[in-house]
N, C-alpha and C positions, 0 to 999 in steps of 0.2 A: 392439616390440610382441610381447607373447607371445603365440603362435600359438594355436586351442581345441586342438587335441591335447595341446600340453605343460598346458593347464588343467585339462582332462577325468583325464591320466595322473597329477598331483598330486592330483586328490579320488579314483580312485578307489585312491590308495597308502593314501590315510590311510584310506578304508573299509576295506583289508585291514589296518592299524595297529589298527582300532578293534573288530577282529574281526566283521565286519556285511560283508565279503563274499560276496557266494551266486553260487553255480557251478549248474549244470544238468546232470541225471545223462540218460545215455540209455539208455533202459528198450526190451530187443530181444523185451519178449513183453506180454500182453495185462494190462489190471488185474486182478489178483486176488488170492487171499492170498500169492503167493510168485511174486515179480518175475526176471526176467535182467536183469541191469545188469553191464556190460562185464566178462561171461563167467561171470559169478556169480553163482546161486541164493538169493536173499534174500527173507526170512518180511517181510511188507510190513503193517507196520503206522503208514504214514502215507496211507490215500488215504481221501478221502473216499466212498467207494463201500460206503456202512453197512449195504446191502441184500445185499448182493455179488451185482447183478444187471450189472455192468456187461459181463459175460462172457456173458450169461443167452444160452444158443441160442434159445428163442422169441424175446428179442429183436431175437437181429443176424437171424433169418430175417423177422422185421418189416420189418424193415429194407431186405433185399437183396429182398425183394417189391416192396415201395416205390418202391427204385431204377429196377428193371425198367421200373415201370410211369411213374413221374413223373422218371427220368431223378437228378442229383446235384444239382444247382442251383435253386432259387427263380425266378433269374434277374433278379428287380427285388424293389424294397419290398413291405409288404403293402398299401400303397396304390396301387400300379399295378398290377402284374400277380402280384405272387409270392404271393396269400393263395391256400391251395388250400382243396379241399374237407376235406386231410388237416388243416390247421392250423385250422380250423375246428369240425369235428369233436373235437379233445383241447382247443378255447379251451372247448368245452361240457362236457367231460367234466371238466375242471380245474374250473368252476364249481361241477358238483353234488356233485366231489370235496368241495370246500372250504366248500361249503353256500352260496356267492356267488350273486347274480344272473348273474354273467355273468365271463370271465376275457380275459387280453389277453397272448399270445406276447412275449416278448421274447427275443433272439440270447444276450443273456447276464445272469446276475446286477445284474453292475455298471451294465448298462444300466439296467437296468428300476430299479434305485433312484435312480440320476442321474437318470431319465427322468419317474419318479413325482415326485420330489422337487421337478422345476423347472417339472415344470405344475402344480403344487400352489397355489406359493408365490413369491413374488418380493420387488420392493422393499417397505419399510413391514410385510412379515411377517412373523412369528418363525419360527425353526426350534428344537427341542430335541432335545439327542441324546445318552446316554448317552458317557461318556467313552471306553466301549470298544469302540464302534460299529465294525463291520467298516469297511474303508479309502474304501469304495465308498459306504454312507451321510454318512460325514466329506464327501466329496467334494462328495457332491447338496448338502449345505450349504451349504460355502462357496462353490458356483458358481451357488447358486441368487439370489445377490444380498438374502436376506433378511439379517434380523440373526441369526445361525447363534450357537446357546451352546450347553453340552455342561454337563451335570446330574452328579456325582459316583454312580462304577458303581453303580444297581441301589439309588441312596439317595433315597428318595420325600421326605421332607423337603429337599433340595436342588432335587429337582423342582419343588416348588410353589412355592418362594421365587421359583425363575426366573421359573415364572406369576406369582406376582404382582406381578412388577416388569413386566411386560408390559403394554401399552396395544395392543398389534397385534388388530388387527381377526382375521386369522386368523393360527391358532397351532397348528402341527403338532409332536407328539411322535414321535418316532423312535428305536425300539429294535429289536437283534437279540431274538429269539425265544429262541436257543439261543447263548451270545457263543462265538464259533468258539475263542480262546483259550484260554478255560477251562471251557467245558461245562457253565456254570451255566445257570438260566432267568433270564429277566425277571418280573418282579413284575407281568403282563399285569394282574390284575384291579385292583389298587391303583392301576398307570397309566391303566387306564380309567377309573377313578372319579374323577381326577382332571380328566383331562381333559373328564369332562364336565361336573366342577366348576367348571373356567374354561374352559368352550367353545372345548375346542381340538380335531383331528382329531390320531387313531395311525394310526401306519405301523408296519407290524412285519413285519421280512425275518427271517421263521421259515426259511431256508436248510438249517438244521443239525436243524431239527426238522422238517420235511416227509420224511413216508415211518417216520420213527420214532417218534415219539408220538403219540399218540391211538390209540382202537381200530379205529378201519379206515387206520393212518398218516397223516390231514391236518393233522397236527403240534400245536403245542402249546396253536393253538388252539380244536383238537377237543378237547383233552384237560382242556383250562379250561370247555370247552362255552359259546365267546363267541360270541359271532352277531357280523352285519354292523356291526349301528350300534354294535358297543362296541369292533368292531378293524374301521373302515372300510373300511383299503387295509393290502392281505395278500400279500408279496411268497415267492416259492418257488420253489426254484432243480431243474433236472434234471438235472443233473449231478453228483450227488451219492448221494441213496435211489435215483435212478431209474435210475440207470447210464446216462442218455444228456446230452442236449446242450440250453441251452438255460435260462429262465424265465417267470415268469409273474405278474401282478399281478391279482387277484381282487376284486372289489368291487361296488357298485351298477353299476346301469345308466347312472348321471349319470360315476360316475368313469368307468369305461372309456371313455366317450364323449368327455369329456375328454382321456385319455391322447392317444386317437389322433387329435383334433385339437390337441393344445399339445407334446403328449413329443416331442423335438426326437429323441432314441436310439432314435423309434420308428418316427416319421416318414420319417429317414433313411437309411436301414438296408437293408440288404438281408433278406430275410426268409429263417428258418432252410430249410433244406434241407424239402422235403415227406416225405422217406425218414425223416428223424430226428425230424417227425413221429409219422409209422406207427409208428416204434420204440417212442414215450415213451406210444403208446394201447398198447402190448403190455403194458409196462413198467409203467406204472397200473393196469393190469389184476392183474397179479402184485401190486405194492404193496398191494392193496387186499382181496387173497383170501388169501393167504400170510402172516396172521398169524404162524406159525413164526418169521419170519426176525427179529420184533421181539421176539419169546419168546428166541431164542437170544440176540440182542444184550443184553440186559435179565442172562442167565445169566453170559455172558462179561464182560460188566462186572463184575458180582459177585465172581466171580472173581476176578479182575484185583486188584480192591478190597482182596480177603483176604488174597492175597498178597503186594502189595507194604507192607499195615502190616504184617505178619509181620517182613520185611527192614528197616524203619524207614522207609522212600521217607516225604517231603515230600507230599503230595497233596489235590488242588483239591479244593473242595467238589460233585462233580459225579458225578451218576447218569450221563448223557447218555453216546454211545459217543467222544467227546471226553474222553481222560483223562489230564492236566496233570501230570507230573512236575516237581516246582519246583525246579529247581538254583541260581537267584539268581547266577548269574554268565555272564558274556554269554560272557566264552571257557570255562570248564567245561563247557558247553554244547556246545558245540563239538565238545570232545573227547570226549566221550563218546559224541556221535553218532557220534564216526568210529569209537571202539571198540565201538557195537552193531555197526559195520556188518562189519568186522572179523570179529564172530563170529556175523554171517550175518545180522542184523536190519536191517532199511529203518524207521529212527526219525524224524521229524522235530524239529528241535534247531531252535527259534524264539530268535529276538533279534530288539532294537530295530529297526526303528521297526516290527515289526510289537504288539511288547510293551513295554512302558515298560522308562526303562533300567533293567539290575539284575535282570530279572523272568525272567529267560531259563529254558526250561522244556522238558523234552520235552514233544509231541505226539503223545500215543499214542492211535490212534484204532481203533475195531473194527469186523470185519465179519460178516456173518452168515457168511461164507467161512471165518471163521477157526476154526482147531478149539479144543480145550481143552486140546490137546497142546500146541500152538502158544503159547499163551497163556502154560502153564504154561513150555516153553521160554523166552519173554520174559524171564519172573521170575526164573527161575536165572539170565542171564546178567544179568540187572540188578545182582542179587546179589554175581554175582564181582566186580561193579565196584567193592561195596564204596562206595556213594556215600552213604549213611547216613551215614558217619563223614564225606565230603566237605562235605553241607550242612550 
């Protein structure tokens, strides 16, 4: 009988054969434009911190205020004992951020979509969901026990076909806002129309768009100026514009009442710290007054833009601070990460199964942190790499 160890050590040989290995850097200094990673000063252009608040002093003194006063811990669910006044407080302030009736904390991302997704919907339902759907919507699908189908990326005529092969009494559509890969939008108002063509409900985990689009930052459905009934359930992650910890699901008063009677990821859970809280009401405060910071993202992309068709670069069809350098091969990819890093850059080098095979791409993402020096640095060493002539 072979043992799981010698099982476990043969898949994960052939995952280092298949170039789809990942390793874990450890990072000895805070987020922000330029990391220490074992001993090394590197311009950091993979973190999702598109505000570059994640360092922000008003917020860790948020924070450490917080502490003080309501201690690290929760210490139970939000339905026993761990809903404070502070988590309360920013469930209201997220609402009239997002123009909702009302909003509902979740621990993380992946919750609040697993969580939305399987109080939504069950046997006998439909789910629909863009092909490129973050891993965490995929997921709500298939363990939501509906019939879960996936609509070809951002192609509205595949959408509807699926509607209308559908008999399901209720029928949810599910798309990223902003698709974390390659920094496109969703087609939000053609999917609304659609859906309400064949009465079905959206969901849409604007993640990548909350804090950077629209004019006071409530993402990209401020920016389409959709109300409730045309994006019901509006999913937004803090971890990311907000620099702290944490999500949140937005919608009528019927959903959220829902969530927190059926969302089993919310039900169960222990509830976020009340300090990181405090934080993310400092943090919204900043995202909502400090236009700047989406002015400069907005620049530095541009940038960015200019000069990488200058040099020939491959590149995604995407405004968004998400921007996709395409190399098309899973181990090229690879090595070129290791040669930004080489000469001082923190790139993110995506492959399968986060991206289909083949598709393998840098992920170069921007902060309000970063300067235009920096940026411009990026380029030149892109440059040296000469990777024009590789794709």
């Amino acid at each position: 009988m072979t043992s799981m160890d010698a099982i476990l050590q043969a898949q994960l040989h052939q995952r280092r054969e298949d170039h789809l290995y990942r390793t874990r850097l450890n990072v000895a200094s805070g987020c922000a434009s330029t990391l220490t990673v074992e001993g090394h000063s590197l311009i950091n252009f993979c973190s999702n911190d598109y505000l570059g608040l994640a360092g922000h002093a008003d917020i860790s003194q948020a924070l450490k205020q917080a502490a003080d006063q309501f201690g690290t811990g929760s210490g139970a669910s939000h339905l026993v004992s761990g809903h404070s006044v502070v988590h309360q407080e920013l469930e209201e302030q997220l609402a009239e951020f997002t123009g909702r009736p009302r909003a509902l904390l979740f621990s993380t991302g992946y919750m609040a979509n697993i969580g939305a997704i399987n109080a939504l919907v069950g046997r006998r339902d439909l789910v629909l969901q863009d092909q490129l759907n973050h891993a965490s919507l995929l997921d709500g699908g298939r363990l939501s026990q509906a019939d879960f189908k996936r609509y070809k990326h951002v192609d509205m005529a595949s959408l509807e076909q699926r509607l209308e092969q559908s008999s399901a009494e209720r029928k949810l559509i599910v798309t990223d806002g902003v698709f974390s890969m390659d920094g496109n939008l969703a087609p939000l108002d053609e999917i609304s129309a659609l859906a309400a063509q064949h009465n079905a409900w959206l969901m849409v985990d604007d993640a990548h768009g909350v804090g950077v689009l629209g004019q006071q930052g409530a993402g990209l459905v401020e920016q389409l100026n959709m109300n409730v009934e045309q994006v019901p359930v509006l999913v937004g992650t803090l971890g990311k514009s907000f620099g702290t910890f944490g999500a949140f699901v937005a919608g009528s008063e019927a959903l959220i009442e829902t969530l927190i009677q059926y969302s089993r990821s919310y039900i169960y859970t222990t509830a976020l710290p009340p300090a990181i809280a405090a934080a993310t009401l400092a943090s919204l405060k900043i995202v909502r007054q400090e236009s700047w910071r989406r002015d400069k993202l907005v620049q530095l992309v541009a940038r960015f833009r200019r000069g990488a068709k200058q040099i020939g670069l491959q590149l995604a069809e995407s405004h968004t601070p998400i921007q996709p350098v395409l190399i098309n091969s899973d181990e090229k990819v690879m090595q070129v990460g290791q040669q930004l890093r080489g000469a001082g850059f923190l790139v993110g080098a995506i492959r399968p199964p986060t991206v289909p095979v083949g598709t393998g791409r840098l992920r170069i993402t921007f902060s309000a942190d970063h300067s235009e020096e920096q940026v411009d640095q990026l380029i030149a060493a892109l440059d040296s790499l000469n990777l024009a002539a590789a794709i």
